[in-house]
KEKE-3310 file (N, C-alpha, C; in steps of 0.2 Angstrom, whole numbers, plus 5000, padded with zeros to 4 digits):
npx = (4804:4785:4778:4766:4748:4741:4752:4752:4751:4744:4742:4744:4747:4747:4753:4757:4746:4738:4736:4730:4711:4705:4708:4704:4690:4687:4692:4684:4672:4671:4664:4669:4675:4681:4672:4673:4665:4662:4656:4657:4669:4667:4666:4656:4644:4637:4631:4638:4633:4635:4637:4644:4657:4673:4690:4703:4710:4719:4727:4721:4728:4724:4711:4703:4701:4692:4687:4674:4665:4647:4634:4621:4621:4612:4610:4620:4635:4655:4668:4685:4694:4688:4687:4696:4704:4699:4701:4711:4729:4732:4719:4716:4724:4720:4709:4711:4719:4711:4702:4709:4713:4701:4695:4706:4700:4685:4689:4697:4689:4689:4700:4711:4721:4715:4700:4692:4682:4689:4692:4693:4708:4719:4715:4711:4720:4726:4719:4714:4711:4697:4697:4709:4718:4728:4738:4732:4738:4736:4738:4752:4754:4765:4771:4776:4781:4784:4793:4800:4812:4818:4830:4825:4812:4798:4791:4776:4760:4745:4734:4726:4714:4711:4708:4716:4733:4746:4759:4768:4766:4767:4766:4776:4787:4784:4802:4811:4819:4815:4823:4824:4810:4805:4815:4811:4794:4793:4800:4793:4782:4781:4792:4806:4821:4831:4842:4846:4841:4831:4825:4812:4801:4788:4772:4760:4745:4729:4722:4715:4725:4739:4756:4765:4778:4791:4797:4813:4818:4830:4829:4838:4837:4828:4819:4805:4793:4777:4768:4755:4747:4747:4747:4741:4747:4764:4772:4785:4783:4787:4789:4779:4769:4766:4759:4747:4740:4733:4730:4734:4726:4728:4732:4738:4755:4757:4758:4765:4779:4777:4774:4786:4796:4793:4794:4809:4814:4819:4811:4807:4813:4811:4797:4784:4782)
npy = (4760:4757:4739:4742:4749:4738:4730:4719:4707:4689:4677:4665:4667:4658:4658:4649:4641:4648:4650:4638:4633:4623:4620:4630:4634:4621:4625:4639:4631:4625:4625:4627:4641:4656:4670:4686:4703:4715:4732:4746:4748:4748:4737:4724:4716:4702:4687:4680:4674:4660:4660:4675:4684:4683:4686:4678:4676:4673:4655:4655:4648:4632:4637:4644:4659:4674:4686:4696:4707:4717:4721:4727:4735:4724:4733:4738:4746:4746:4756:4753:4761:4767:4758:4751:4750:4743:4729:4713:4712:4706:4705:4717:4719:4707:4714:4724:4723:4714:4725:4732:4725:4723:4736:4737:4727:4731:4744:4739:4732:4734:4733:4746:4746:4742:4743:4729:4720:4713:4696:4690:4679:4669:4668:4680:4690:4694:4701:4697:4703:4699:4704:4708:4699:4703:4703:4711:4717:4722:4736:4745:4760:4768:4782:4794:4800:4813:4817:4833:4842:4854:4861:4860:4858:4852:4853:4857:4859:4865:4859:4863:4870:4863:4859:4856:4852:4844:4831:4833:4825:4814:4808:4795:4798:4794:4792:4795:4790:4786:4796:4806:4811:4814:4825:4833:4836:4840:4851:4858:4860:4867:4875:4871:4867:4852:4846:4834:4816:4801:4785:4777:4770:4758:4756:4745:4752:4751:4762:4770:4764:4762:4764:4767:4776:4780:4795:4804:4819:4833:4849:4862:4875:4888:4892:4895:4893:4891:4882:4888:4882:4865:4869:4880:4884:4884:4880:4879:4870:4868:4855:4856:4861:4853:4844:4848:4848:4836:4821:4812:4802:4785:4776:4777:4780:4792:4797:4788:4792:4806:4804:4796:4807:4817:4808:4809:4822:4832:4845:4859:4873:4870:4867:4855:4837)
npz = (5209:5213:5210:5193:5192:5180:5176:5180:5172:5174:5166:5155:5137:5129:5116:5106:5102:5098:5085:5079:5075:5079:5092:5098:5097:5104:5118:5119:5119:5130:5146:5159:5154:5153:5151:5146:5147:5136:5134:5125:5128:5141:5157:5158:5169:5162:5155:5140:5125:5116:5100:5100:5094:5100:5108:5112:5126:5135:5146:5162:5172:5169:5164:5151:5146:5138:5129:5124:5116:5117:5110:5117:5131:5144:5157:5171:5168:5169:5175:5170:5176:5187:5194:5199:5209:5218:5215:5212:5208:5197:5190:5187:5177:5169:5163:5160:5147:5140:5136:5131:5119:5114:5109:5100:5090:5087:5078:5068:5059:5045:5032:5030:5016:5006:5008:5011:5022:5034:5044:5060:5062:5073:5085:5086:5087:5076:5061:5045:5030:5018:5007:5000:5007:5015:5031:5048:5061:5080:5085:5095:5102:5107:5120:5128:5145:5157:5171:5176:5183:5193:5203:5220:5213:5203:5188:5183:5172:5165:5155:5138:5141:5151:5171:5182:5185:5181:5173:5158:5142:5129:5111:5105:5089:5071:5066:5078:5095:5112:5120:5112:5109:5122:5126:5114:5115:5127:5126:5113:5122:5135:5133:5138:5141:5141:5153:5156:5155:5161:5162:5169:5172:5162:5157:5155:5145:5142:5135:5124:5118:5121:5127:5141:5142:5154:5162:5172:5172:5169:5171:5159:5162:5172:5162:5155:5143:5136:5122:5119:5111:5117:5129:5143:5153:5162:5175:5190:5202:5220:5232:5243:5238:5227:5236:5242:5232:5233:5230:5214:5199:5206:5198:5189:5180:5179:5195:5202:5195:5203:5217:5221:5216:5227:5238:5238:5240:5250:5262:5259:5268:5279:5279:5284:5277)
capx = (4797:4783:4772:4763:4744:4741:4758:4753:4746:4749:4738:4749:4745:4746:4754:4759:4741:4733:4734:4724:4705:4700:4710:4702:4685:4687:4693:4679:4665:4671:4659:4671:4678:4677:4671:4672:4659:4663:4651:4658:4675:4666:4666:4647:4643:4630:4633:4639:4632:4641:4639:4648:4662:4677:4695:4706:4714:4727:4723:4721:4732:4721:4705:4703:4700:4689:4684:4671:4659:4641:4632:4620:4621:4606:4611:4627:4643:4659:4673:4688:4700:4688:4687:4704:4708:4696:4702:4716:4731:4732:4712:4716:4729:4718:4704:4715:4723:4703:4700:4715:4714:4693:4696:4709:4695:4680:4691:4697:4684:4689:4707:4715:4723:4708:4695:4687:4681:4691:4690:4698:4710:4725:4710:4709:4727:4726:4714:4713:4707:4696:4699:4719:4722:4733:4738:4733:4741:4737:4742:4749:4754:4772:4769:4781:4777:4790:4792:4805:4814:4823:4833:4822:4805:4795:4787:4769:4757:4738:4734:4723:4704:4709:4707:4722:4739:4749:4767:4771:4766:4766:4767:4780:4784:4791:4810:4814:4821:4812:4824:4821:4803:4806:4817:4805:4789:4795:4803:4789:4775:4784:4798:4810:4827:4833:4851:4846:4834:4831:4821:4811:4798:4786:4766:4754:4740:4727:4716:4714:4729:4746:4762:4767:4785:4789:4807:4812:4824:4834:4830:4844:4837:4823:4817:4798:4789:4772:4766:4749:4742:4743:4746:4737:4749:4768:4777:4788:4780:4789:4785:4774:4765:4763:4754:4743:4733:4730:4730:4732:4723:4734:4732:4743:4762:4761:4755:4770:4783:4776:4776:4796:4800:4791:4797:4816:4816:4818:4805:4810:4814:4807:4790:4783:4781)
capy = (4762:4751:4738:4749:4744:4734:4727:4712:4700:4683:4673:4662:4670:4653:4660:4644:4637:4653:4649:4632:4634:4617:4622:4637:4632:4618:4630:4641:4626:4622:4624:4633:4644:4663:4677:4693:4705:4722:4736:4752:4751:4748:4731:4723:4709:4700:4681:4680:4669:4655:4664:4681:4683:4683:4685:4673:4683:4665:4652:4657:4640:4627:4640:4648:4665:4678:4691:4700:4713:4717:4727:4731:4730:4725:4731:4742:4746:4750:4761:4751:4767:4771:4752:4747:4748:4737:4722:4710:4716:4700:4704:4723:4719:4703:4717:4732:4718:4712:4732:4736:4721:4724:4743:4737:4726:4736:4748:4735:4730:4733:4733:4750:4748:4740:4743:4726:4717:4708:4694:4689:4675:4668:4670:4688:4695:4695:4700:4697:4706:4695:4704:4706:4695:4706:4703:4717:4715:4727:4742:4750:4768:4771:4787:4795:4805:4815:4823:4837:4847:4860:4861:4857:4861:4851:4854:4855:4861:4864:4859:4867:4868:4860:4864:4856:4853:4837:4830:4832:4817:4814:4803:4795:4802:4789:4792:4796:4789:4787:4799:4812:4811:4816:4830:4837:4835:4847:4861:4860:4862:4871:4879:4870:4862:4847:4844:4824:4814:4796:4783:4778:4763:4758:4754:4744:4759:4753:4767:4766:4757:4767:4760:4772:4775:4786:4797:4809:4824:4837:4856:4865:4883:4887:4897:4890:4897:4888:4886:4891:4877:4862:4871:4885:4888:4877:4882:4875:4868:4865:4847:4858:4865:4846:4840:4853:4846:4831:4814:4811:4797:4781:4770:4779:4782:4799:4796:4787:4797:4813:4803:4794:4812:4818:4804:4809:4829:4836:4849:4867:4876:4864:4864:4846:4833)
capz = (5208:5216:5202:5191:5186:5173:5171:5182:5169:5174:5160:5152:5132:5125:5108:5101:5102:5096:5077:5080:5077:5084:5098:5102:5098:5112:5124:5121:5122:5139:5153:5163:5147:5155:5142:5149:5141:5138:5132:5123:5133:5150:5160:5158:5170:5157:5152:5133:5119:5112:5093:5100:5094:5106:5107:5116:5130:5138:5149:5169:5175:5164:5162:5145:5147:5132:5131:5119:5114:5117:5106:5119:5136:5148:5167:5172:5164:5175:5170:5172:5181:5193:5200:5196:5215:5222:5209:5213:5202:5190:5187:5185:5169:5164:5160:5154:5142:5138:5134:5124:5112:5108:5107:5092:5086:5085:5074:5064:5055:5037:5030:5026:5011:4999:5011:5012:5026:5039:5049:5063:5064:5080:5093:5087:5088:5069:5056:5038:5023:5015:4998:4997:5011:5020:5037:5050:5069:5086:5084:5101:5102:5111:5121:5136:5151:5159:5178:5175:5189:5192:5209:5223:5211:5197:5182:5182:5167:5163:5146:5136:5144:5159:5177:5186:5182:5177:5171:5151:5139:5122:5110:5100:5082:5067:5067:5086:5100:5116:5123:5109:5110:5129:5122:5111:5119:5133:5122:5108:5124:5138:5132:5143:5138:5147:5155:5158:5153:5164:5161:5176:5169:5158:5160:5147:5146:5134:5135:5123:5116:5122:5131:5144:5145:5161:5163:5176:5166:5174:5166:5161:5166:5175:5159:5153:5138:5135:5117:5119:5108:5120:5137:5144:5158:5164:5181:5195:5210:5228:5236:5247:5233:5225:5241:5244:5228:5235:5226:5208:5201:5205:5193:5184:5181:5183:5201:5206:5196:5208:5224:5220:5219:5234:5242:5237:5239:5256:5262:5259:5274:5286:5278:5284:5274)
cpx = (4793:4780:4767:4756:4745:4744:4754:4748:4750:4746:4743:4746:4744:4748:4756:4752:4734:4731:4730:4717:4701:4703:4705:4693:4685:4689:4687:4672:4667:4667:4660:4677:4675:4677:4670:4670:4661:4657:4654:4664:4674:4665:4657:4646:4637:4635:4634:4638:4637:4643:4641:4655:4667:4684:4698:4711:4723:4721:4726:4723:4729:4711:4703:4698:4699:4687:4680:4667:4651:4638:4626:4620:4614:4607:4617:4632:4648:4665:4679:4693:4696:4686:4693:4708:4705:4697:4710:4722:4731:4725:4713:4718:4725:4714:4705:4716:4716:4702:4703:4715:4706:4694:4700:4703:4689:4685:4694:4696:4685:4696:4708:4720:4717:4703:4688:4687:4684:4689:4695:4701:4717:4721:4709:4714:4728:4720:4716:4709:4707:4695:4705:4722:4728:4732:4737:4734:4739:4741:4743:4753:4757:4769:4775:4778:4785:4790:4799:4805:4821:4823:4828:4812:4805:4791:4781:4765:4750:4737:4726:4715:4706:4708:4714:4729:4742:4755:4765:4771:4766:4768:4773:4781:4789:4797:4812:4813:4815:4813:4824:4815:4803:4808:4811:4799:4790:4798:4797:4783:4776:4790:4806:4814:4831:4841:4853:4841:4835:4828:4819:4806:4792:4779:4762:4747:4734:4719:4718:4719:4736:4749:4764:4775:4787:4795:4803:4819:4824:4831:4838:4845:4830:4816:4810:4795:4781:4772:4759:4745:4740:4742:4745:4744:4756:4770:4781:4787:4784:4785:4778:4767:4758:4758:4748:4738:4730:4734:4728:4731:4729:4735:4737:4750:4763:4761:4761:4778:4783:4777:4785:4797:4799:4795:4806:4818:4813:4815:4812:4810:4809:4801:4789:4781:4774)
cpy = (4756:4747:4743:4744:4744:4731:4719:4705:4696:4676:4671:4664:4663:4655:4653:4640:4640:4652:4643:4630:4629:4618:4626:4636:4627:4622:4634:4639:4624:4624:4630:4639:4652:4667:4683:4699:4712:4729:4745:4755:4750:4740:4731:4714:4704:4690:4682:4673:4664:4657:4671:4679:4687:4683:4681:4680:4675:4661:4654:4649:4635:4633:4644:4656:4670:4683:4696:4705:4713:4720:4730:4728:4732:4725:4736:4741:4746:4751:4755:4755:4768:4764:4748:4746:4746:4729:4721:4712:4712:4702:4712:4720:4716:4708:4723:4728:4716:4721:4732:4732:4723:4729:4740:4732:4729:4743:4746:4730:4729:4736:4741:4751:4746:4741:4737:4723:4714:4702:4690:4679:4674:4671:4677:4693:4696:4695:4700:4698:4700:4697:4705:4701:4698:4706:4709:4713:4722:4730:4746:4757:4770:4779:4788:4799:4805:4819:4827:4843:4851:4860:4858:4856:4857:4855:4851:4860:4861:4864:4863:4864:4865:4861:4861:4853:4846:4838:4829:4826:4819:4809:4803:4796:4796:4795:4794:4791:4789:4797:4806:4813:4816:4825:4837:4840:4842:4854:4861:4863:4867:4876:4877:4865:4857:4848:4839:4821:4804:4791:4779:4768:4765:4753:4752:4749:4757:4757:4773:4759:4759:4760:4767:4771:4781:4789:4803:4813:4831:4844:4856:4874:4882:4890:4892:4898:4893:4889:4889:4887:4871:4863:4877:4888:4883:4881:4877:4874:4865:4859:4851:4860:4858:4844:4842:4852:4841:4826:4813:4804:4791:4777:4773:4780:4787:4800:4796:4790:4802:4809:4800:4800:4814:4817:4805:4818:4830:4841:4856:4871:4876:4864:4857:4843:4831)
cpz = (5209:5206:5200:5189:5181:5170:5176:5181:5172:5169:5157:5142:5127:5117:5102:5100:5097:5087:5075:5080:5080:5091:5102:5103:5103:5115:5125:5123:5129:5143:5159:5160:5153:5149:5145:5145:5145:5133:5131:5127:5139:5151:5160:5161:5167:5153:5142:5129:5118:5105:5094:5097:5099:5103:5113:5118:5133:5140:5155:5173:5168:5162:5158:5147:5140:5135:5123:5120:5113:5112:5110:5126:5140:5157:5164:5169:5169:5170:5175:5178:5186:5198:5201:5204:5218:5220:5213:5208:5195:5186:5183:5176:5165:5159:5156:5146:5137:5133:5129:5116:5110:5108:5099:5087:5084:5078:5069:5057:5048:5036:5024:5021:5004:5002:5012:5018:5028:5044:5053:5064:5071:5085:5093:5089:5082:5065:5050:5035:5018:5007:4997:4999:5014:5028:5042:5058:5076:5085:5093:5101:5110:5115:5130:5139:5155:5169:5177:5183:5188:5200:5212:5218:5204:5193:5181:5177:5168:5156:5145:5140:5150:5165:5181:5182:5181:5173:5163:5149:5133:5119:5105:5094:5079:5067:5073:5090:5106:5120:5120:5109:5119:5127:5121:5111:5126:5131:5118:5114:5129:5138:5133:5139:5144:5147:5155:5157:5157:5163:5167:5176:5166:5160:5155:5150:5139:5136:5130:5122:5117:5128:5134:5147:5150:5163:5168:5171:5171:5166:5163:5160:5167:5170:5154:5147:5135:5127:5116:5114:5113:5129:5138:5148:5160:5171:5185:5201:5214:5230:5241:5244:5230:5231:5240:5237:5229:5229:5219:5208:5201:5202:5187:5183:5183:5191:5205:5203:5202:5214:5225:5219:5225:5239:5245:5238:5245:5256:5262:5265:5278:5284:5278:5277:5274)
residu = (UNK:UNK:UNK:UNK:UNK:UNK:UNK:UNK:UNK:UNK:UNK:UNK:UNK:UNK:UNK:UNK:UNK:UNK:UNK:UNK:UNK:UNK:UNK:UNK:UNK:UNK:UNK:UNK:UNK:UNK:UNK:UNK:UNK:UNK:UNK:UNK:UNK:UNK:UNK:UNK:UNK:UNK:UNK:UNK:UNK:UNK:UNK:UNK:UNK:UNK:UNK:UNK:UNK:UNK:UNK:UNK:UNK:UNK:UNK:UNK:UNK:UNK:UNK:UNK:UNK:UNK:UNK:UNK:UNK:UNK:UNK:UNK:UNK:UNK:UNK:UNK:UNK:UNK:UNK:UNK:UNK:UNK:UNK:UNK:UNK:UNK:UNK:UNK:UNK:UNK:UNK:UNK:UNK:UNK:UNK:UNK:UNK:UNK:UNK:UNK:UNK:UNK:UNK:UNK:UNK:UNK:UNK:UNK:UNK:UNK:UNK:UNK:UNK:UNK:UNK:UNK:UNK:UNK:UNK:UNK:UNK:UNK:UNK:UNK:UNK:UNK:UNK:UNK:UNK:UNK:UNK:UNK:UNK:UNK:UNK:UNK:UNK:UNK:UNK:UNK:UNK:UNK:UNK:UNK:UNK:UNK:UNK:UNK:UNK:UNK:UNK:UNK:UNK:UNK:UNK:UNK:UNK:UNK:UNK:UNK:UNK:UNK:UNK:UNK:UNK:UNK:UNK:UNK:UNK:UNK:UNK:UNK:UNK:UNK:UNK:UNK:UNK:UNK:UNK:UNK:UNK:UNK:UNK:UNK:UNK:UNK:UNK:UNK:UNK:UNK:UNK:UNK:UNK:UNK:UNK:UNK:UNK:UNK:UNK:UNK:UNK:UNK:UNK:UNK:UNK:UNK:UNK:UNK:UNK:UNK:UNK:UNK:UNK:UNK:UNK:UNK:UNK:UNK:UNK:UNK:UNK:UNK:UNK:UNK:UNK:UNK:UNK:UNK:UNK:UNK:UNK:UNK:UNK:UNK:UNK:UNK:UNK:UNK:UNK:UNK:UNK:UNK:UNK:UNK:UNK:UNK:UNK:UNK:UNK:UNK:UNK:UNK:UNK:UNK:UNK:UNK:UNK:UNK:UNK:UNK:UNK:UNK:UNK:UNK:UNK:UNK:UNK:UNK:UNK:UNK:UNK:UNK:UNK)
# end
């Protein structure tokens, strides 16, 4: 399967440095210290203060690299997915990675177990409740996506309210496996019992804050029962069927699971490719 976005951070994370607040403070005074300014989840080209606060993302060779939040922005936003393929791929991941860590801070804010105020320390990979002192750490939220088939024909769904169709996801549950997660996910939403279950690869997703693990799994009958709670509608589409919707968005795994099948399933009675 080709590089997936997002995975291709190349910032060195600097973790041994990150506990160091003189450290970090010099990095941020620097001159040519980048801060990447985001606004409600969107990319905002706007210069950032010295007294914002910021998280330490690494250093880009020798060039510290932050990234913070606005509170209001003055000028355009941009949504990171729908410019993700005009971006270099290191810039894409630096920004997803920017995204995913302030999404966990802005939520952050105050420590769920005594509920008092946090603040962050290690550049912002860690906050502490400043009334029990409890450590809280990024939280990211395992999640699988599945392309299941059946002889020459996938499995494609419409979930509830939707208008077009798409591969089977959900998210991890404590006590399971990845591959029972895969499992269950597909019988609890479609009805459908697997024969094999694959696994294919894996894409940092933080949108918000998910890990995207990506299998291909073999039915083991073609018999589909929807549950009527998250999908409206599941069937078995022909590669001819897949095309003819066109282009799903690519920034995504499920994109290149459907094309690596595509790719790999002969046309049905000489229907081109």
């Amino acid at each position: 399967m080709p590089d997936l976005a997002y995975n291709a951070l190349t910032l060195d994370r600097a973790t041994a440095h990150r506990a160091d607040p003189a450290w970090l403070a010099t990095q941020r005074s620097r001159p040519d210290a980048r801060v990447i300014a985001f606004h409600d989840g969107e990319i905002h080209d706007a210069p950032v203060t010295p007294d914002t606060e910021a998280v330490f993302l690494g250093l880009d060779g020798d060039t510290p690299v932050f990234a913070a939040d606005i509170p209001e922005p003055h000028g355009p936003t941009r949504d990171l997915r729908a410019i993700f393929s005009t971006l270099d791929p290191a810039e894409a991941a630096t920004l997803a990675y920017a995204r995913g860590l302030l999404h966990w801070t802005r939520n952050q804010q105050f420590c769920g177990t005594c509920g008092g105020a946090t603040q962050p320390t290690d550049g912002g990979h860690v906050r502490q409740c400043q009334k029990c002192g409890k450590l809280l750490f990024p939280r990211i939220e395992p999640a699988i996506i599945v392309l299941v088939t059946w002889q020459d024909t996938c499995l494609l769904a419409r979930h509830r309210n939707a208008r077009s169709y798409s591969t089977l996801a959900g998210f991890v549950e404590i006590g399971e496996n990845l591959e029972t997660a895969v499992h269950r996910e597909v019988h609890e939403e479609a009805g459908v019992r697997l024969a094999s279950v694959h696994y294919q690869a894996s894409q940092a997703w933080p949108f918000p804050s998910g890990l995207m693990i990506g299998y291909r799994a073999e039915a083991a009958s073609p018999d589909i029962q929807v549950d009527g709670s998250e999908l409206d509608e599941a069937r078995w589409f022909t590669p001819a069927e897949v095309r003819a919707m066109g282009e799903h968005r690519t920034d995504s795994i499920e994109h290149h699971l459907i094309t690596d099948w595509l790719a790999r399933t002969p046309p049905r009675n000489g229907t081109p490719r």
